[in-house]
N, C-alpha and C positions, 0 to 999 in steps of 0.2 A: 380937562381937555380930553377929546377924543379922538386917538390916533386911529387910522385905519393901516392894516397889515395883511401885505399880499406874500401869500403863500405858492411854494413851490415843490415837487416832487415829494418826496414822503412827507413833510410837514404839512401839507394838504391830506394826506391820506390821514396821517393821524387827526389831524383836527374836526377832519371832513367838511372843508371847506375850500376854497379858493381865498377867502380874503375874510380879517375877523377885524372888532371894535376893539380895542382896548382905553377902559377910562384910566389917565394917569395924571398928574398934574403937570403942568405944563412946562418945557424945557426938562423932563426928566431924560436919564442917561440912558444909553443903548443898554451898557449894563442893569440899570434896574428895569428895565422893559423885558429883557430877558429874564430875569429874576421872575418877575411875574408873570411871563408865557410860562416857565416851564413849572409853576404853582398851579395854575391854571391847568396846565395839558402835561402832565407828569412824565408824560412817555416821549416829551421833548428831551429829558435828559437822557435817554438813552443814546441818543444821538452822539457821534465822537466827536464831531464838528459841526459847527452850523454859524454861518456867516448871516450879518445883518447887513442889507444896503438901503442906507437912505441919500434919496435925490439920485438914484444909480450908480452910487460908488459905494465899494466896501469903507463899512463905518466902526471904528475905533468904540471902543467897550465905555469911553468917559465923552464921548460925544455926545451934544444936548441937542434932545430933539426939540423941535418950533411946529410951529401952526403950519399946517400945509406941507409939509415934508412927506413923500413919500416913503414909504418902509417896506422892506420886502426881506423876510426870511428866504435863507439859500442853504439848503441841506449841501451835505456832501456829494460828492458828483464823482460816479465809476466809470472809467474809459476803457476804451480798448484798441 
């Protein structure tokens, strides 16, 4: 199965992209999707935080993803 992953603030920068493929097998977990970004793009674990939203809501680490689900990495976010 091939999820597409929309990218935002630094996790675009590091990846150098707006939005990447990832092949996984179908209904895998937020947690193994992450597992494999940050195999993939190593300097994701730098990161202190970083939220996953699929379908536009913050998504739980044992949430299984499906066919068509939106995915979107969300770096940490500095205000002021």
């Amino acid at each position: 199965m091939t999820y597409t992953i929309i990218l935002f603030g630094i996790t675009k920068e590091i990846v150098g992209k707006s939005s990447i493929s990832v092949d996984l097998a179908e209904e895998t977990s937020v947690a193994q999707l992450m597992l494999e970004l940050k195999q993939q793009y190593p300097a994701l674990q730098t990161l202190k935080s970083l939220a996953v939203a699929v379908n536009s809501e913050y998504a739980e680490a044992d949430l299984r993803l499906r066919t068509g689900d939106e995915i979107a990495l969300i770096p940490p976010v500095s205000g002021g």
